[in-house]
C-alpha positions as CSV (number, residue, x, y, z in Angstrom):
1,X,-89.3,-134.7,16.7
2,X,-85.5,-135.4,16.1
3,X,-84.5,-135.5,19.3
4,X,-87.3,-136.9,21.1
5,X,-85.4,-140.1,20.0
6,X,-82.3,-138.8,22.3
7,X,-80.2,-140.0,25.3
8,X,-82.2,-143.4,26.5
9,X,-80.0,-146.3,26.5
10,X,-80.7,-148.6,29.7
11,X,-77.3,-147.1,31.0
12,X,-79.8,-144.0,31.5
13,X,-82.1,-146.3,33.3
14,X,-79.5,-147.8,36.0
15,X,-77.7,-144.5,36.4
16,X,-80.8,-142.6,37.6
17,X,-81.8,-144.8,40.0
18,X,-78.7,-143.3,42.3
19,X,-79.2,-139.8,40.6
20,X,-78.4,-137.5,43.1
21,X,-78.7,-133.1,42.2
22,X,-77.3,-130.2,43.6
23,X,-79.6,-127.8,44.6
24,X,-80.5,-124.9,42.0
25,X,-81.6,-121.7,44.3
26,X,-84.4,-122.5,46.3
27,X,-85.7,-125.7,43.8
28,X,-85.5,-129.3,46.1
29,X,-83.3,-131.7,45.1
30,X,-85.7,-134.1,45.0
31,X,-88.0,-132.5,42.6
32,X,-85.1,-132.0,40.5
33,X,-83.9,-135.6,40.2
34,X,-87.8,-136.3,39.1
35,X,-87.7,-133.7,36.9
36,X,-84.5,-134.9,35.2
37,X,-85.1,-139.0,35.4
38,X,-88.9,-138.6,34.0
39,X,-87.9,-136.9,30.8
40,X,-84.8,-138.9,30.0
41,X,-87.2,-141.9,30.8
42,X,-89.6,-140.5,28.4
43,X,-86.8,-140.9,25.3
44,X,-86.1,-144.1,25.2
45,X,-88.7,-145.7,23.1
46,X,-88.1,-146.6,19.6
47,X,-85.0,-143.9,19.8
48,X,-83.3,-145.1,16.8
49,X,-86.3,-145.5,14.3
50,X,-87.8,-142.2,15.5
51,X,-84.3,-140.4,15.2
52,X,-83.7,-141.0,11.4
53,X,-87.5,-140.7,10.4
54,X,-88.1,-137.4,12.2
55,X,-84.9,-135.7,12.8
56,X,-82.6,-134.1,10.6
57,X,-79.5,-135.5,11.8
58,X,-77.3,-138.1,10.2
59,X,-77.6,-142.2,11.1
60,X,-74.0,-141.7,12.8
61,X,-75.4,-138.5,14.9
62,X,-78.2,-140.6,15.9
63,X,-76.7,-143.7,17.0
64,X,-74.6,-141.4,19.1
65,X,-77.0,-140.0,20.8
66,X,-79.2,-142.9,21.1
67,X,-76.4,-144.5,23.2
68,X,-74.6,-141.4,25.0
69,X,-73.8,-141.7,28.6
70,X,-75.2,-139.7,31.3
71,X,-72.4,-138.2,32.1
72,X,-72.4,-136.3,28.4
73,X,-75.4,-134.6,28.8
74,X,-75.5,-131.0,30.8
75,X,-78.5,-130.0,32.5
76,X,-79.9,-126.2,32.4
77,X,-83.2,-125.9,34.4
78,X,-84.6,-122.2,35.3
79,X,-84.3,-120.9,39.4
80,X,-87.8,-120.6,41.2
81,X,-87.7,-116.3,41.5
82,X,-90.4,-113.4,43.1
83,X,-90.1,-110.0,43.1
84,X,-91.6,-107.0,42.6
85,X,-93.4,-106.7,39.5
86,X,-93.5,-110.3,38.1
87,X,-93.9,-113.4,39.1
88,X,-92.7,-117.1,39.3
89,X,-93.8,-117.9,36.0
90,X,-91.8,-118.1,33.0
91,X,-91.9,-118.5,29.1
92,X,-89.1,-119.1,26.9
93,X,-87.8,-117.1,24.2
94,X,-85.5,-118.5,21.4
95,X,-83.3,-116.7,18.5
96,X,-84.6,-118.4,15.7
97,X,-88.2,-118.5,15.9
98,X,-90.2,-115.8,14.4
99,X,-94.1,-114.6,15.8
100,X,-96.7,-116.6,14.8
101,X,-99.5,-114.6,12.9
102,X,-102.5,-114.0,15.0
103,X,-101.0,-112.8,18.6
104,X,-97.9,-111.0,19.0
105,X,-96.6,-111.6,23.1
106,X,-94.8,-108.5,24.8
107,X,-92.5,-106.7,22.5
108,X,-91.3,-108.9,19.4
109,X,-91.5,-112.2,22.0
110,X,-91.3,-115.6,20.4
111,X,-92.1,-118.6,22.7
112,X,-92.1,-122.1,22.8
113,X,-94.8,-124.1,22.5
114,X,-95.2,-127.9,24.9
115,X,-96.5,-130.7,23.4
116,X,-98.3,-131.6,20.7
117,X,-102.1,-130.3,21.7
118,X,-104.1,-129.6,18.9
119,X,-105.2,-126.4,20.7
120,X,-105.0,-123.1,19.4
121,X,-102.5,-121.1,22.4
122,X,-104.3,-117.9,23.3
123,X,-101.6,-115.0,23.7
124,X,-98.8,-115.1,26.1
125,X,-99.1,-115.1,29.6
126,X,-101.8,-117.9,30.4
127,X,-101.0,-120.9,28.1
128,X,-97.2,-120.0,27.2
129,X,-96.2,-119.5,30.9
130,X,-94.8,-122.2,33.2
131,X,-93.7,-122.9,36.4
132,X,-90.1,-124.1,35.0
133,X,-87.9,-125.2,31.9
134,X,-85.6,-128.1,31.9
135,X,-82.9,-128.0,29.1
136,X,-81.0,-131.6,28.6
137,X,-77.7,-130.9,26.2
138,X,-76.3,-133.6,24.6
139,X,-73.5,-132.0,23.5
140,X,-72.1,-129.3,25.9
141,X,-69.7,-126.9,25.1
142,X,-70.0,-127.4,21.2
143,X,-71.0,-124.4,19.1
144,X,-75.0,-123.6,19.0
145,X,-76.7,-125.0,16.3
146,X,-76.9,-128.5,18.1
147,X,-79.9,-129.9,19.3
148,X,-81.5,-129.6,22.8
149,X,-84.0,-131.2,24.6
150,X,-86.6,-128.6,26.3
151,X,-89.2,-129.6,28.9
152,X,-91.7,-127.4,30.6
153,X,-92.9,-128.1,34.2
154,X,-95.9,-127.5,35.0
155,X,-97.4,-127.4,39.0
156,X,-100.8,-128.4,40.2
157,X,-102.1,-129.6,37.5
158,X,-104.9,-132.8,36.9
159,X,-103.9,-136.1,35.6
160,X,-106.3,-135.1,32.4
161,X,-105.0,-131.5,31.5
162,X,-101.5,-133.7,31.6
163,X,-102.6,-136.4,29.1
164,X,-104.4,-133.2,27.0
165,X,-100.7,-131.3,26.9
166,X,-99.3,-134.9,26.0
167,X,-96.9,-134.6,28.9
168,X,-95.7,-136.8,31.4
169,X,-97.5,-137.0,34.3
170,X,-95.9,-136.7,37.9
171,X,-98.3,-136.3,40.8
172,X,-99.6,-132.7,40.5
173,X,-96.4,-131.7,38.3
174,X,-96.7,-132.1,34.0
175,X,-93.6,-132.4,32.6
176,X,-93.9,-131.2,28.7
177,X,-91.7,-131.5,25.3
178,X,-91.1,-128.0,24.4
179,X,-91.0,-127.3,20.2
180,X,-90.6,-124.6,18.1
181,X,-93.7,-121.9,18.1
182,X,-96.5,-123.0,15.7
183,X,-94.0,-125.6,14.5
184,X,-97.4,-128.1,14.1
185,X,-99.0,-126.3,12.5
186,X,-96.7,-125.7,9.6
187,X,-95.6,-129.3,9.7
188,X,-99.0,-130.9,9.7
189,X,-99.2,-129.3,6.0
190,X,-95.9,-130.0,4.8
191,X,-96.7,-134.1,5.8
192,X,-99.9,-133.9,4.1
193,X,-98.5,-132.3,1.1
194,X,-95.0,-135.1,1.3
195,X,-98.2,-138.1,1.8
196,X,-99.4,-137.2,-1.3
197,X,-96.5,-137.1,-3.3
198,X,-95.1,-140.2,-2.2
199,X,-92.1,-138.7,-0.1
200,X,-93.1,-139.1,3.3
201,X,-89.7,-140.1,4.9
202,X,-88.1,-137.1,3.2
203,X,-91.2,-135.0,4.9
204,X,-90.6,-136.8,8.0
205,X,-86.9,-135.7,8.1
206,X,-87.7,-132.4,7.9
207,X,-90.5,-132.0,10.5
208,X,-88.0,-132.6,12.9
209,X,-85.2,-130.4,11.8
210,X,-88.1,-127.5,11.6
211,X,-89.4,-128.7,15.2
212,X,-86.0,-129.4,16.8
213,X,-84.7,-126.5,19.8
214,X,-81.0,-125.8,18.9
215,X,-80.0,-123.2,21.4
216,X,-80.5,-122.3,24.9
217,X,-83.4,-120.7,25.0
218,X,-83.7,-117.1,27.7
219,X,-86.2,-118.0,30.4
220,X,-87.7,-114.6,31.9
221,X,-90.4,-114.5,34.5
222,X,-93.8,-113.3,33.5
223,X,-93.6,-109.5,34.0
224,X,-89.6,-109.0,34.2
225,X,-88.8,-105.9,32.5
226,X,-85.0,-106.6,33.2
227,X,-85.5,-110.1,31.3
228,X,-82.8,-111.4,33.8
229,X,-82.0,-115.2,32.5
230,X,-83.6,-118.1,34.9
231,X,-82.0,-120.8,33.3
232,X,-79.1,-122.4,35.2
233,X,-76.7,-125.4,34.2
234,X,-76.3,-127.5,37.4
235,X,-73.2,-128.1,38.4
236,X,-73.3,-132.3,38.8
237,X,-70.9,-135.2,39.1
238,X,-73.5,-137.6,37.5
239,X,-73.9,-135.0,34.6
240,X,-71.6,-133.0,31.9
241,X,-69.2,-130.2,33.4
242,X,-71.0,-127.0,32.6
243,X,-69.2,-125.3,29.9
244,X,-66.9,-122.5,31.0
245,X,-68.8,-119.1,29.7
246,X,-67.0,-115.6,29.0
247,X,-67.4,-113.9,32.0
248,X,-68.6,-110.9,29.8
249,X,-69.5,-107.7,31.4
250,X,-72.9,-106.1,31.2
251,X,-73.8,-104.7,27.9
252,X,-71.3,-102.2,26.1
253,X,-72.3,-98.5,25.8
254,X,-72.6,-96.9,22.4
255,X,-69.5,-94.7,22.4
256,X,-71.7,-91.7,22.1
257,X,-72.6,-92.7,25.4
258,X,-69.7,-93.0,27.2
259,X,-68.6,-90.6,29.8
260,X,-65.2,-88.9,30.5
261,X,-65.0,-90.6,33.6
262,X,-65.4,-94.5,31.9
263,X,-61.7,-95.5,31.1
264,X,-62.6,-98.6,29.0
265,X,-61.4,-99.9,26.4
266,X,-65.1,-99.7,25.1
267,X,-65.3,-95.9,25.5
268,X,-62.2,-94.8,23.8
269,X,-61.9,-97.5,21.0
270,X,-62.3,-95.7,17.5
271,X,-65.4,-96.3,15.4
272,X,-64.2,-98.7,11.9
273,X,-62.3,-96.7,9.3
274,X,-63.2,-99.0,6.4
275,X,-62.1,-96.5,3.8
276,X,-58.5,-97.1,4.9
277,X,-58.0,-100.5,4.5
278,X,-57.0,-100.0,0.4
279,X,-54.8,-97.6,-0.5
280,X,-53.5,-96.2,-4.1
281,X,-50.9,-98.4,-5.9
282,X,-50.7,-100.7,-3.0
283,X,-52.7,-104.9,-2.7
284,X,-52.6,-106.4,0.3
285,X,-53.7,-109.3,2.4
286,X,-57.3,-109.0,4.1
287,X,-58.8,-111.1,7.2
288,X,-62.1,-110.4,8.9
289,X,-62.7,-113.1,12.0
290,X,-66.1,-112.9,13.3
291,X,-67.5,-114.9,16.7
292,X,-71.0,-113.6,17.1
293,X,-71.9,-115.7,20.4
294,X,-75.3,-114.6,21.1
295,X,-75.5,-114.4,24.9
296,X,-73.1,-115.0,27.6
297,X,-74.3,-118.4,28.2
298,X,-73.1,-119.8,24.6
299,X,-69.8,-117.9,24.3
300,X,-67.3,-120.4,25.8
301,X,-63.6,-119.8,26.7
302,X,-62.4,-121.8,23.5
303,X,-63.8,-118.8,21.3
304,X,-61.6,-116.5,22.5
305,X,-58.7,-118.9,22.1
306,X,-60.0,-119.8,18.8
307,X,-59.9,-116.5,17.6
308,X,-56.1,-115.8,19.4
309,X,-54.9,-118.6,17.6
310,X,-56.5,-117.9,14.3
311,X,-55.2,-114.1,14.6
312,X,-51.7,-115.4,15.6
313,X,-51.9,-117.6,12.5
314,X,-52.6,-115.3,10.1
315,X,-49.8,-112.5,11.5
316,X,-47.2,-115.7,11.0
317,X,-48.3,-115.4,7.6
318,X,-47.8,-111.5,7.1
319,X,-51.0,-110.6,7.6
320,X,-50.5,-107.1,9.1
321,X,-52.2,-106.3,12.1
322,X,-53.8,-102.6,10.7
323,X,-55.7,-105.3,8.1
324,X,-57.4,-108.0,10.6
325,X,-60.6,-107.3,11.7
326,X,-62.0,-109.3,14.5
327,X,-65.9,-109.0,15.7
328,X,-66.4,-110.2,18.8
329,X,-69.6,-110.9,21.3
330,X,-70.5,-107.2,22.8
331,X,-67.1,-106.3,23.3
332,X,-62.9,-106.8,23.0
333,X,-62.6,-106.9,26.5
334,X,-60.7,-110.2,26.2
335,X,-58.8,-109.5,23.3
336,X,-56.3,-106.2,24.2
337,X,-53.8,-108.0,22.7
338,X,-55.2,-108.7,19.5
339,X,-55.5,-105.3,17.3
340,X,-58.7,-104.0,15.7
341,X,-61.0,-105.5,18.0
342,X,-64.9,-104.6,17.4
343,X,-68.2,-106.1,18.9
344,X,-70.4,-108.3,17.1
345,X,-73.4,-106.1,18.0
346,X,-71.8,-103.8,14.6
347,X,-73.2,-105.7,12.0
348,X,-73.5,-102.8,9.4
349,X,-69.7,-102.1,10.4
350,X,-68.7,-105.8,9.7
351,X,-71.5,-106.1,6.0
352,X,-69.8,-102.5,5.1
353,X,-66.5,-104.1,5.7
354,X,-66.3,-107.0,3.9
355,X,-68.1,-105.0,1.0
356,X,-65.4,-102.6,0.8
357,X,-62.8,-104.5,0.5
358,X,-64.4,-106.9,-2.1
359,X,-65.4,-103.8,-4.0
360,X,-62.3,-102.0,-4.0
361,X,-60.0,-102.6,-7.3
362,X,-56.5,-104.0,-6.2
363,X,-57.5,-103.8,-2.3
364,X,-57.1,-107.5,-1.8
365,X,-54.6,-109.9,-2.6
366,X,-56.2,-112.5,-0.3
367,X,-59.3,-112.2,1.9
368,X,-59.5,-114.5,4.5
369,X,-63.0,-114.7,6.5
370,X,-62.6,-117.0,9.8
371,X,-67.0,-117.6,11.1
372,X,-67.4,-119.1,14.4
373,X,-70.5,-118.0,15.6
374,X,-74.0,-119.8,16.9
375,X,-76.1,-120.7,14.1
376,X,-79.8,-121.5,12.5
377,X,-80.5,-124.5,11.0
378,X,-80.7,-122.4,7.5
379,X,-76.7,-121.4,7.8
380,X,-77.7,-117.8,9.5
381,X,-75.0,-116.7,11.9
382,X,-76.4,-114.8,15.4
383,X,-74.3,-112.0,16.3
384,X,-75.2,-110.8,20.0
385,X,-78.8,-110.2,21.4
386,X,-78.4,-106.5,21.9
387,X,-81.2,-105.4,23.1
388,X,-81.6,-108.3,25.2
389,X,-85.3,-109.4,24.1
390,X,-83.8,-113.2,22.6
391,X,-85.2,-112.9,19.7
392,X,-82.4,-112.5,16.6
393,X,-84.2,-109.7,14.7
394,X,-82.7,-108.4,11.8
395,X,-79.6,-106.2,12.8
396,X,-78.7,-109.1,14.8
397,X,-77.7,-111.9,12.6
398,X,-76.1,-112.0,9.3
399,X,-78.0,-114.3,7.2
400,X,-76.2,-116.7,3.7
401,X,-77.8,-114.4,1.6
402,X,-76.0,-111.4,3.3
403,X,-72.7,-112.7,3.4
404,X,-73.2,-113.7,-0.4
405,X,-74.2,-110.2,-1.3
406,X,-70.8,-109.4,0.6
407,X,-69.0,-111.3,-1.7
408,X,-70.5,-111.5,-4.8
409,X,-68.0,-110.6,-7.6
410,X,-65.4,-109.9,-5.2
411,X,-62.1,-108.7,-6.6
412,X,-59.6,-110.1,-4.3
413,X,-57.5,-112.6,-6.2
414,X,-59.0,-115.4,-3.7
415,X,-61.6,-115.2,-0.7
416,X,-60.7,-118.4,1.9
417,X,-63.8,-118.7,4.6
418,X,-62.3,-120.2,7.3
419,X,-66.3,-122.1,8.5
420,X,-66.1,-123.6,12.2
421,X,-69.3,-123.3,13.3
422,X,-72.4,-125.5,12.4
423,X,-74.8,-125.9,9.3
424,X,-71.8,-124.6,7.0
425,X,-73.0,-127.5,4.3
426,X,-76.0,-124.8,3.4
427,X,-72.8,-122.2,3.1
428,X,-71.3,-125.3,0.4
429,X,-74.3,-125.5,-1.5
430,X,-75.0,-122.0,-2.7
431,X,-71.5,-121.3,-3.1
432,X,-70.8,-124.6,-5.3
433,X,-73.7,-124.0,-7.7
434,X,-73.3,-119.8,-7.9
435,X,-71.8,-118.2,-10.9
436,X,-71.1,-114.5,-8.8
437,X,-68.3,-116.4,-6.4
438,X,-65.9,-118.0,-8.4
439,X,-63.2,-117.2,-6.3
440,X,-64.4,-117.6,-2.9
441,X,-63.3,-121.2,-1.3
442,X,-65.1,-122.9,1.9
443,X,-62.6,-124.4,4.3
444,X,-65.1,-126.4,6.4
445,X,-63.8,-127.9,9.8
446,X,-63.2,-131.3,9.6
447,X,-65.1,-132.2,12.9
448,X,-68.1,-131.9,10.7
449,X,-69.7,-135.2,9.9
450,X,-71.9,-133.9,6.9
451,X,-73.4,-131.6,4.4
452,X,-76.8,-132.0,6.3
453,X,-76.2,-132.0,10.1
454,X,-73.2,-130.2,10.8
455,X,-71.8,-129.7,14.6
456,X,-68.5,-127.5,15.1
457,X,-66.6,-128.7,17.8
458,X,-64.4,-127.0,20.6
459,X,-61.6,-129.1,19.7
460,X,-59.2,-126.1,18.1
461,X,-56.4,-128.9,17.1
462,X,-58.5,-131.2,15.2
463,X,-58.7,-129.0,12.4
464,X,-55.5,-127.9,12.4
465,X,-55.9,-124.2,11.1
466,X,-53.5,-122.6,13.5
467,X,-50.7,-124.5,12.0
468,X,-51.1,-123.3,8.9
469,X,-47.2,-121.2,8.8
470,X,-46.3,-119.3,5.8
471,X,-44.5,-122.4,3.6
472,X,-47.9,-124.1,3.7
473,X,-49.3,-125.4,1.0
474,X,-52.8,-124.8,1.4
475,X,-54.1,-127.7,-1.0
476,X,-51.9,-130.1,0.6
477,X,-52.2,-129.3,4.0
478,X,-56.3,-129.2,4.3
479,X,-56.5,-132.7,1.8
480,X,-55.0,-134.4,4.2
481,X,-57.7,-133.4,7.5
482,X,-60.5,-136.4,7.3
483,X,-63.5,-134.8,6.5
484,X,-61.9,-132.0,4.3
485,X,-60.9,-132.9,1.5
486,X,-64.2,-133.8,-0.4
487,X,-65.2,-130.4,0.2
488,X,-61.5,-129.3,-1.6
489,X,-62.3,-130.7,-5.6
490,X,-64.1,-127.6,-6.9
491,X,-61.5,-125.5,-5.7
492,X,-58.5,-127.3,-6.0
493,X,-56.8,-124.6,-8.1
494,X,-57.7,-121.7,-6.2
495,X,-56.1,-123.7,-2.9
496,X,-52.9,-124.6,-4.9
497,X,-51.1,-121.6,-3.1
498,X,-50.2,-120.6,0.1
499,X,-52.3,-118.3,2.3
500,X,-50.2,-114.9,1.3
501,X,-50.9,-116.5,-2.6
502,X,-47.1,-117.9,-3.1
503,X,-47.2,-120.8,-5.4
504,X,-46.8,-124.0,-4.5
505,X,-43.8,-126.7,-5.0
506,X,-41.8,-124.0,-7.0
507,X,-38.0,-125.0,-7.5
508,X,-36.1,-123.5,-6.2
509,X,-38.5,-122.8,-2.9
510,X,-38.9,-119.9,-2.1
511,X,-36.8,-118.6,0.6
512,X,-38.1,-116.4,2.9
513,X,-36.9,-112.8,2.1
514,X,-38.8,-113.7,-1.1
515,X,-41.7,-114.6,0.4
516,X,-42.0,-111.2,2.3
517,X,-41.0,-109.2,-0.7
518,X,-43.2,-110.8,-3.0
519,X,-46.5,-112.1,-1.4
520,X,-46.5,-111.6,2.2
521,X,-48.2,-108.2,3.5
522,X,-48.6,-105.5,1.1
523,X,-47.1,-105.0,-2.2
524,X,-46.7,-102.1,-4.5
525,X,-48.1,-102.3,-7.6
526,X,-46.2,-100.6,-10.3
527,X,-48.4,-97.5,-11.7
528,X,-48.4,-98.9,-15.3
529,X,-49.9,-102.3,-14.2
530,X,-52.6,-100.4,-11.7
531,X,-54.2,-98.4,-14.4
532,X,-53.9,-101.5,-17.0
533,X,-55.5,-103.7,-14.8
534,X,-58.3,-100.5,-14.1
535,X,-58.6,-100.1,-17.9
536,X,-59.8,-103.9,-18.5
537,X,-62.4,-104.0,-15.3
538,X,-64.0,-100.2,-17.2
């Protein structure tokens, strides 16, 4: 398991011997510091070896992690709750796990499973539940899509049902490794299958990127029909700050379901007119900016600025503000000052979008997508847990394959995605090998270390975007971010331009009435060179 390999340097070793925890709810702080020393004890063996023959992350990822400080790793564990109706148990439910065949727990609930017992789980409740989850982060604050270390704790239970769950064993309390649902299973077959063919290391690697947690997972008690999240980053000095969530109100009502009486921005904010985005004789400059952020607890401050800084980018280079389209969490609450501001929970508004535009003859000049959202190890972006179950069924993430369907053959002159979030290099591949995309470009943030691995960091001025003005040449300006510009050669061409599609290094420049006239915005198209250009697509 990749990160089984994670966080235990001696450092670890000296620090925790002084550990001291601030309460969480009614848990003892002395319970807590055991909690939190025994499974950071537990990594330390053989982390290097194990991280690069199990995990899916890249030597430098490992060696990271396999000598990060204490103080870089934020602790989530889940509050000790009763009440009516449930009780003090929990399970944990995560985006990006499916329902194994053979039981199907409340609703469409996918949990995950501790250890590594061979033992078949009987369904939900008895076997899945536990007394509490411990979450280490290695790398708070970053976009989801990063590993995390899960632990279940289990009370009262024998020395022998410990060493049967392959936990660690604490004196009446089990502490667990928590994995993927029926991830085992499917691995066991996968490293028989590698054995034989003589690529074991390569089958390794991949059991632990299938096995690996990347996102907080929601902790319910057993029996909460509210499904009201248990899991709670401490607030530490020995530990990581916890990262600064969106204070994001409770979930937006449809707006066929708003009253007269609710003056939000919510209620009186006008369904998506796709349809007038093109009009006749006219091309024009496109951007859709989309920030899924699943649940409240992974939607951090720097997305909103992110997405402010991106939109202020993009009006400094004509873009009107009638032609950005920004998708955003469950609601624009935190945008007002940003136009045409939608929630993330409209994923057939946002697919029907982007289709539109790419469909349309002579809609788009340029189409610039800006992605920034949690994602799956297979390049899947989550949009926002609507209906609050924590699993990312189908209306609530938009999948490679989707957005490629999106864009396929798109008739803008150029499509530029904008990619800071993680696993973009699966986004790279299928658009450097596909024949239906010629034009589309992938600007990849150049915090990202590799195709394989990829982590988007918080850090907005590392990459560099929002200084993109309108004399920018594109081509230039993105070769010379580290990390970039091997990700630039098959599109060099398309890049040679700036982001309104003004050439490059023309003499004399461009001044910049011209560039208004000419490229920024909107321009008219003369009525001989619109049909022309309509008689050579029929």
């Amino acid at each position: 398991m990749g990160l089984q390999a994670l966080l235990a340097a001696p450092l670890f070793l000296l620090v925790l011997q002084t550990l001291v925890v601030v309460p969480v709810g009614s848990l003892a702080p002395g319970r807590l510091e055991r909690w939190v020393r025994s499974g950071l004890q537990s990594l330390q063996w053989n982390q290097m070896n194990r991280c690069l023959r199990t995990s899916s992350l890249s030597e430098a990822e490992c060696r990271r992690l396999s000598h990060l400080p204490l103080s870089s790793v934020a602790v989530y564990v889940s509050e000790p709750q009763t009440g009516a109706g449930f009780s003090d148990k929990v399970v944990a439910l995560l985006p990006d796990t499916s329902v194994p065949l053979g039981y199907k727990p409340r609703g469409s609930y996918s949990v995950l499973n501790a250890g590594h017992s061979s033992h078949r789980h009987q369904a939900f409740s008895s076997s899945m539940a536990h007394d509490a989850v411990l979450v280490l982060d290695p790398s708070p604050g970053e976009n989801f899509g990063h590993s995390v270390v899960l632990f279940y704790v289990d009370m009262n239970v024998t020395k022998k049902r410990c060493s049967h769950m392959d936990g660690i064993y604490l004196g009446e309390e089990c502490l667990t490794l928590a994995l993927k649902g029926q991830c085992q299973n499917q691995l066991k077959r996968r490293l028989r299958a590698g054995l034989i063919s003589g690529s074991s290391r390569m089958v390794e690697r991949t059991i632990g990127g299938l096995c690996e947690v990347h996102f907080l997972p929601l902790v319910v008690g057993v029996g909460d029909s509210n499904r009201t999240q248990r899991l709670k980053c401490v607030e530490n000095t020995e530990f990581a700050l916890c990262p600064e969530p969106v204070p994001l109100s409770s979930p937006s009502l449809p707006i066929s379901s708003c009253e007269l009486n609710k003056n939000t921005r919510r209620c009186h904010q006008q369904p998506l007119a796709t349809h007038l985005s093109c009009r006749l004789y006219q091309t024009c400059d496109h951007a859709v900016l989309l920030s899924g952020g699943w649940q409240q607890q992974m939607t951090f401050q720097h997305h909103l600025q992110n997405l402010q800084k991106f939109y202020h980018m993009l009006r400094n280079n004509g873009f009107h503000k009638n032609h950005i389209r920004t998708f955003f969490a469950n609601s624009g609450q935190f945008l007002d000052e940003l136009e045409g501001v939608y929630p993330a929970t409209e994923k057939a508004a946002i697919r029907n979008h982007v289709s539109y535009i790419c469909r349309k003859q002579h809609c788009a000049d340029t189409l610039v997508l800006y992605l920034n959202s949690p994602t799956r190890s297979d390049g899947t972006m989550l949009l926002w847990d609507n209906n609050l179950d924590g699993i990312a069924d189908l209306k609530e993430r938009y999948s490679v394959n989707e957005l490629l369907a999106d864009l396929a053959g798109c008739k803008a002159a150029r499509v530029l995605l904008f990619v800071d979030q993680s696993y973009s290099g699966v986004l790279y591949k299928r658009l450097s090998g596909s024949q239906k995309h010629a034009n589309v470009v992938l600007i990849q943030s150049p915090s990202k270390q590799s195709h394989k691995y990829q982590r988007a960091s918080p850090d907005w001025d590392q990459n560099n975007w929002a200084f993109i003005s309108s004399q920018t040449c594109l081509l230039d300006h993105l070769g010379k971010s580290t990390g970039t510009s091997h990700l630039l050669e098959p599109w060099a061409g398309l890049l040679n331009v700036t982001l309104a599609g003004a050439p490059c290094n023309v003499t004399p420049p461009l001044t910049d009435s011209e560039m208004r006239r000419e490229y920024q915005g909107c321009q008219n198209m003369p009525t001989a060179l619109w049909h022309q250009k309509l008689r050579r697509v029929n």
